[in-house]
N, C-alpha and C positions, 0 to 999 in steps of 0.2 A: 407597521408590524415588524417586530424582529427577523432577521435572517435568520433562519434554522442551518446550524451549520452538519454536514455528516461525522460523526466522528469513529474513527482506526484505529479507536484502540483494542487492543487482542489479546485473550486470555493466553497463559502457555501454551497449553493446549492446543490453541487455535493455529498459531506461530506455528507450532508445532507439523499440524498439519499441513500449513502455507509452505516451508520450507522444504518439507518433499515435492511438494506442486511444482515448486520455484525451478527444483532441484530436474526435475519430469521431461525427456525432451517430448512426450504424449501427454493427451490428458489422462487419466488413472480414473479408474473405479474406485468406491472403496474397498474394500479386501484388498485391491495391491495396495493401499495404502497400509491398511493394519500390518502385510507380509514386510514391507518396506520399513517397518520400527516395531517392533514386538513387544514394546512400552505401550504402545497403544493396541486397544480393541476395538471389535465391530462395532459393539452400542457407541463406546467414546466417538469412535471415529464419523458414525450416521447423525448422532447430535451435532457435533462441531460442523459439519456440512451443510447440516440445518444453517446452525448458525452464519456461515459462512454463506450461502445462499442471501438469506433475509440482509446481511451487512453490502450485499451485490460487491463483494469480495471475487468469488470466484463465479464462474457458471457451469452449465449444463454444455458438455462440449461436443456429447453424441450421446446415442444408444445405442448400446451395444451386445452382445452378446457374454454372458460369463458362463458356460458350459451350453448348458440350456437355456438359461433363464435371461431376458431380457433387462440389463441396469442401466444406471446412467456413470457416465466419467467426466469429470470435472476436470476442469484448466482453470489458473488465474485470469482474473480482468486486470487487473493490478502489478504490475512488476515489484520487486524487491525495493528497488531502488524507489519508485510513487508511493508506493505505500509507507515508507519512512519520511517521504517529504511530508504527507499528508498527515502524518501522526508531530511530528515535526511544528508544522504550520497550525493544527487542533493546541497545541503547548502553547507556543507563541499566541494562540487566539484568548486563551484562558489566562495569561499572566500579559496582557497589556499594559496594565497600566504602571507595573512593575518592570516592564520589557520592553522600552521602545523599539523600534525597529531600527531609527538610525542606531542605537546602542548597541543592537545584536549584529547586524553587520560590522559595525568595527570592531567589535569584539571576535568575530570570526574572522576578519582579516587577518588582525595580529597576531592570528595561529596558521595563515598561509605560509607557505615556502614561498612562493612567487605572489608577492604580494599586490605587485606593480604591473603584472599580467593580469589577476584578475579584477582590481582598481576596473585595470582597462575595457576588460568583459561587460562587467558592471555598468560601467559608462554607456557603452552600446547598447546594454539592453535596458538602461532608463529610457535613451532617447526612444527609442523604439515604443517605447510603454507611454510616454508624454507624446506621439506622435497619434496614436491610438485610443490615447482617451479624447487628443483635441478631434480626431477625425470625429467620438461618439456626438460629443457637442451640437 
């Protein structure tokens, strides 16, 4: 059976709402969120939460109080930074056979500044990966 891979990819919208999250040193209800960009509304903003929920993007980070009324405030699962790896790696996964892998790495080298530093990174973190698949064996 195939591997079902998850895939990150995010409407503007969605980004949208991610990058206040990102931006949050709290997790936020929605209405600070809609107060926080005025481009956005309540419906837009309770939809993409949805969304954002079912994708286990972000979560339920408490309940909390918003006057009277009991809601919920979300926080990322995701940092800025994973979730471009993983949208990243979803690309890469889809043009394989167009995309090798040795090819994408040299390719991303030759755009390093310190090429020969991260050569060196690279090295260490192969062995480390060939040490961990012989341990699976």
């Amino acid at each position: 059976m195939p591997k079902t891979r998850k895939t990150f990819s995010l409407t503007d919208k969605e980004m949208q709402v991610m990058k206040i999250l990102w931006k949050s040193p709290k997790p936020l209800i929605a209405s600070e969120i809609t107060q926080m960009d005025e481009s956005l509304n309540n419906n837009t903003v309770q939809a993409v939460i949805r969304k954002l929920l079912s994708k286990n993007i972000i979560k339920v980070a408490d309940i909390v109080y918003s006057g009277t009324v009991l809601t919920r405030s979300y926080t990322p699962v995701l940092s800025e930074k994973d979730l471009m790896v993983q949208q990243f790696v979803d690309q890469v996964h889809e043009n394989e056979e167009t995309l090798p892998i040795p090819n994408l790495v040299a390719t991303l080298l030759k755009h390093e500044k310190n090429e020969e530093k991260i050569i060196e990174e690279l090295e260490a973190l192969l062995e480390e990966r060939k040490k961990s698949l012989k341990s699976k064996e």
